[in-house]
VOTOR-25947 format. One record per residue: x, y, z of N, C-alpha, C, O in turn; residue in three letters; chain; residue number from 1. Coordinates in steps of 0.05 Angstrom, whole numbers, plus 5000, padded with zeros to 4 digits. Example, Ala and Ser with C-alpha at 12.3 -4.5 7.8 and 13.67 -1.06 7.14 Angstrom:
REM VOTOR-25947
> 5264;4886;5156;5246;4910;5156;5264;4934;5156;5285;4934;5169;ala;A;1
> 5257;4955;5142;5273;4979;5143;5258;5001;5157;5268;5023;5161;ser;A;2
END
This chain:
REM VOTOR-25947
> 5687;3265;6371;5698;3238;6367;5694;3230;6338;5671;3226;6330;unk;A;1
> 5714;3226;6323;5710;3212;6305;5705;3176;6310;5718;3162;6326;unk;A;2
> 5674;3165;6283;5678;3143;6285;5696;3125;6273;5718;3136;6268;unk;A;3
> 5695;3103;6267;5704;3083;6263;5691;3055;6270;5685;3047;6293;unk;A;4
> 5688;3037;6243;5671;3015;6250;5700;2986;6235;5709;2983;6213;unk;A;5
> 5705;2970;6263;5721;2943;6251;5701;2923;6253;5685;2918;6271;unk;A;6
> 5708;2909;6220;5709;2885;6220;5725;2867;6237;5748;2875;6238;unk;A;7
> 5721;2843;6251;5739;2820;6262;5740;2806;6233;5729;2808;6212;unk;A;8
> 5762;2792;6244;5770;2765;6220;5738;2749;6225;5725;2740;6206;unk;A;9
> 5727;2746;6253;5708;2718;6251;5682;2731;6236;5668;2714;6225;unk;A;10
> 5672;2763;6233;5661;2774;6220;5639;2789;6242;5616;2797;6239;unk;A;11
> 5658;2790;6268;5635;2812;6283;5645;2841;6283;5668;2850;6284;unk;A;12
> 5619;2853;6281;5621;2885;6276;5632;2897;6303;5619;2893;6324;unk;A;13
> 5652;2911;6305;5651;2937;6328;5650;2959;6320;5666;2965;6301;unk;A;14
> 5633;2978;6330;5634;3007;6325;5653;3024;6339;5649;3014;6361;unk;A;15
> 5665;3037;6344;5692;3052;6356;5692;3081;6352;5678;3086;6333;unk;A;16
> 5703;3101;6363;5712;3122;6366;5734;3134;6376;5738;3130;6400;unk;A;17
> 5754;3151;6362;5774;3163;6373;5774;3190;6365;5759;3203;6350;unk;A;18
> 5800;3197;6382;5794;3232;6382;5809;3238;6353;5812;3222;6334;unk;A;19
> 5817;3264;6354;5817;3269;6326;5857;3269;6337;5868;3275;6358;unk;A;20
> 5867;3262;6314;5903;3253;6320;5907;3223;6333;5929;3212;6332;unk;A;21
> 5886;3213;6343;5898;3187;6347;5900;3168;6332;5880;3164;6318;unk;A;22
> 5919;3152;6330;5926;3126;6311;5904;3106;6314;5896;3098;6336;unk;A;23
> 5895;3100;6293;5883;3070;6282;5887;3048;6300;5878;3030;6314;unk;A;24
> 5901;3056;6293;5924;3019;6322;5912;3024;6343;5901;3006;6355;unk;A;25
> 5912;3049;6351;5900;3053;6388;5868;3047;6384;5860;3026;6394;unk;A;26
> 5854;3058;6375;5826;3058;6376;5816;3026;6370;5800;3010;6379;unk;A;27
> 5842;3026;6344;5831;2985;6344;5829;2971;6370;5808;2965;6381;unk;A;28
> 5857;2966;6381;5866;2960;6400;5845;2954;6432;5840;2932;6443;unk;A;29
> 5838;2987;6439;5818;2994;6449;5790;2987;6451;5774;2992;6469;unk;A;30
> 5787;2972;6426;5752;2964;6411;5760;2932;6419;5742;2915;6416;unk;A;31
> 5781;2925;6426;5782;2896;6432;5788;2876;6392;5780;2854;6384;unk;A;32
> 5801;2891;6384;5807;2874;6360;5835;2863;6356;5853;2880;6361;unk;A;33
> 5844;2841;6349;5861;2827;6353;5892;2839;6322;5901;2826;6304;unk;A;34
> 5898;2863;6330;5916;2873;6323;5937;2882;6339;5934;2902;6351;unk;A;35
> 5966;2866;6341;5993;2865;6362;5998;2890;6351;5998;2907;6369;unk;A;36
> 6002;2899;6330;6030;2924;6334;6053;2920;6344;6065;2936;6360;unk;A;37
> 6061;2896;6335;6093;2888;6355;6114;2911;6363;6125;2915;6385;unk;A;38
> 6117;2926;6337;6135;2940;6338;6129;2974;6354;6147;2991;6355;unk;A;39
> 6107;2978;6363;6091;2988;6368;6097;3023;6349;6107;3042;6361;unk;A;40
> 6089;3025;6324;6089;3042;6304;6106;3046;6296;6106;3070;6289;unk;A;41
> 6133;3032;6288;6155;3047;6287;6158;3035;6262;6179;3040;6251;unk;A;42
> 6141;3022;6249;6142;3014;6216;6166;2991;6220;6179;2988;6200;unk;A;43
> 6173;2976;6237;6188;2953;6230;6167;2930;6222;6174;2918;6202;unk;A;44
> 6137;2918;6236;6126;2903;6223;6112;2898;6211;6124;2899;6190;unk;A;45
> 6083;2890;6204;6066;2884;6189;6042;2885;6201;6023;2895;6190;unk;A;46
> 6042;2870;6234;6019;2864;6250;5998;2882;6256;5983;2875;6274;unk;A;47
> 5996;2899;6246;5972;2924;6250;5958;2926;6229;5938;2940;6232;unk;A;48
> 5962;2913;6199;5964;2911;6179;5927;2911;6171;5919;2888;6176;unk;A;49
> 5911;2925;6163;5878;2921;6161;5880;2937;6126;5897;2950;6113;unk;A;50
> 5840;2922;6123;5834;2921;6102;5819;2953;6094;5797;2948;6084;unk;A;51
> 5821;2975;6093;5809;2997;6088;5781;2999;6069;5787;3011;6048;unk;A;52
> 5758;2992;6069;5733;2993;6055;5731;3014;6036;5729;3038;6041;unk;A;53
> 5732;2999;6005;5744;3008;5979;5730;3033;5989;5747;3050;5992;unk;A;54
> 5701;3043;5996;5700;3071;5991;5710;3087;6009;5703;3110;6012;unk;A;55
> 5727;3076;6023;5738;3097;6046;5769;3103;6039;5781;3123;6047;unk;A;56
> 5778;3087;6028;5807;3083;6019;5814;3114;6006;5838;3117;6009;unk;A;57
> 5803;3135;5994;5815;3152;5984;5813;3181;6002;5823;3203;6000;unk;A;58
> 5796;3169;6019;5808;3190;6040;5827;3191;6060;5831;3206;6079;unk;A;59
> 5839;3170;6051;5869;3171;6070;5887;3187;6057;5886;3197;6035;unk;A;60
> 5899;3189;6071;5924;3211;6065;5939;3178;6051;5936;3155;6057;unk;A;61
> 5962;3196;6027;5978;3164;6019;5996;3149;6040;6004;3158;6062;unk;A;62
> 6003;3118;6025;6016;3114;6045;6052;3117;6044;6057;3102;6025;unk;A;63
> 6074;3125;6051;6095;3129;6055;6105;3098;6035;6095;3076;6038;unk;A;64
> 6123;3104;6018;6145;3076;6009;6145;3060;6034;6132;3039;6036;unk;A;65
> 6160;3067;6054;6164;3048;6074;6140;3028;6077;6138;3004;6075;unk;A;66
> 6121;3050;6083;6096;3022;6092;6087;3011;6061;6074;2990;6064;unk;A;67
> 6089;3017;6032;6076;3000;6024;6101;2976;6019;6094;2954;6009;unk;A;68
> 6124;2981;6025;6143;2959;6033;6138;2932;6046;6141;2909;6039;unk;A;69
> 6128;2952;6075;6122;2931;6089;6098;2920;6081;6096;2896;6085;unk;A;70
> 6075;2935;6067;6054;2921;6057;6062;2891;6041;6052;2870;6046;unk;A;71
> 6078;2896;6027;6077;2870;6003;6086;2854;6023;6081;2831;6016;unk;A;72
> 6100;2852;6048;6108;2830;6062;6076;2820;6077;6073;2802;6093;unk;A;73
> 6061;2833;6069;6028;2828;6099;6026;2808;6086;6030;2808;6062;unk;A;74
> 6018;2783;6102;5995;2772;6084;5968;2776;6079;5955;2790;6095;unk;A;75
> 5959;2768;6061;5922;2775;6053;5924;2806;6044;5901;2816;6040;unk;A;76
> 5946;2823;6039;5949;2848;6024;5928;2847;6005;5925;2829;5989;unk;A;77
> 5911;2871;6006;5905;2873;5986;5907;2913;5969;5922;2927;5982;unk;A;78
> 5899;2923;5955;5907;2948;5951;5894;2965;5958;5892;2986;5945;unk;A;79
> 5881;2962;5981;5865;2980;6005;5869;2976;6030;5853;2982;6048;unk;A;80
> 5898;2961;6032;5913;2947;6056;5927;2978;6066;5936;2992;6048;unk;A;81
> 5927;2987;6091;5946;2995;6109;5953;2981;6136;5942;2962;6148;unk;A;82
> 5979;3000;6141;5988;2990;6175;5968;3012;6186;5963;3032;6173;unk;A;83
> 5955;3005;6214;5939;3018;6226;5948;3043;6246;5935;3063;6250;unk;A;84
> 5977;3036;6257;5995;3046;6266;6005;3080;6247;6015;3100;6257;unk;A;85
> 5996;3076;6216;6007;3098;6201;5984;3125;6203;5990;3148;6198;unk;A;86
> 5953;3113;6212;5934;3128;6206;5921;3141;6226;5909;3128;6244;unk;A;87
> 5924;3173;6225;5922;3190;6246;5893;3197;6236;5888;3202;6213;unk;A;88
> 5869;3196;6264;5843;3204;6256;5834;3228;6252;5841;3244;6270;unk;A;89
> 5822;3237;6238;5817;3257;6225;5788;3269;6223;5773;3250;6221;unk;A;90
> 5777;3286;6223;5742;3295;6221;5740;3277;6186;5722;3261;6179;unk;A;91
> 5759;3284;6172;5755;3271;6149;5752;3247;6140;5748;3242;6116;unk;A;92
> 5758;3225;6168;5756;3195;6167;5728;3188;6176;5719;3165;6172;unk;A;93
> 5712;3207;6189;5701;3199;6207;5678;3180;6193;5666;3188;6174;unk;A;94
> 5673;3150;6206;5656;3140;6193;5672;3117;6176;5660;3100;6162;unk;A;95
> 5701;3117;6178;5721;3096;6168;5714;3068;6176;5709;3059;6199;unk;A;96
> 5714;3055;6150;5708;3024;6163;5725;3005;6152;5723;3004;6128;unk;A;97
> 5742;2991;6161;5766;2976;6163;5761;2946;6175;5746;2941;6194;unk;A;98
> 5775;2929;6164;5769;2901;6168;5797;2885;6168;5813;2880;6149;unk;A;99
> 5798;2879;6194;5820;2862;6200;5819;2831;6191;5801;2816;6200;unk;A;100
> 5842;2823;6170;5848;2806;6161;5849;2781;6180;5852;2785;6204;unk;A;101
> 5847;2759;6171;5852;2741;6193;5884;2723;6180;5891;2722;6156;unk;A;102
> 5898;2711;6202;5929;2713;6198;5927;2702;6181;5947;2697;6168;unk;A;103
END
C-alpha cells in the first residue's frame, strides 16, 4: 500500500493508503476529504484540484497542458497545484502529502 497523508481545508490531518495505480481522487475521496471530481477524471473540471507539499512535488510525473489549463482556472492555484484525478499512485509517491484547498 502506498501512503498518503491529506490536509483538510479546516486543517485536520488524514493518513490514507492506496494501492499502487490508483488515482489520488479515489484514495482522497475514500479518506473522507471533501473533493467532488464532478467530471469524474475526464479533465473537464477543476474540483479535485489539491495542493502537492513543495517536497513532494517533483516526484510526480509532469502535468499534461490540458491540466495545467485547467489549473489556471482553480482557485487558490498555486505551482504545486494538481487535479487529483491525473495522479496514479506509485511505490515512488509513497508517503505523498497533499492539502486540499478550501473553495
Amino acid at each position: 500500500m502506498i501512503r498518503v497523508r491529506f490536509e483538510s481545508p479546516d486543517g485536520a490531518v488524514v493518513d490514507a493508503a492506496g494501492v499502487d495505480g490508483a488515482r489520488l481522487l479515489d484514495v482522497a475521496q475514500a479518506a473522507g476529504m471533501p473533493l467532488e471530481g464532478t467530471c469524474d477524471g475526464d479533465m473537464a473540471c477543476a474540483t479535485c484540484h489539491v495542493i502537492v507539499a513543495a517536497g513532494d512535488f517533483a516526484r510526480l510525473p509532469s502535468a499534461s497542458e490540458a491540466e495545467e489549463d485547467l489549473l489556471d482556472l482553480a482557485p487558490a492555484a498555486t505551482r504545486t497545484s494538481r487535479l487529483s484525478c491525473q495522479i496514479r499512485l506509485t511505490d515512488v509517491l509513497d508517503g505523498l502529502t497533499v492539502r486540499v484547498p478550501a473553495d
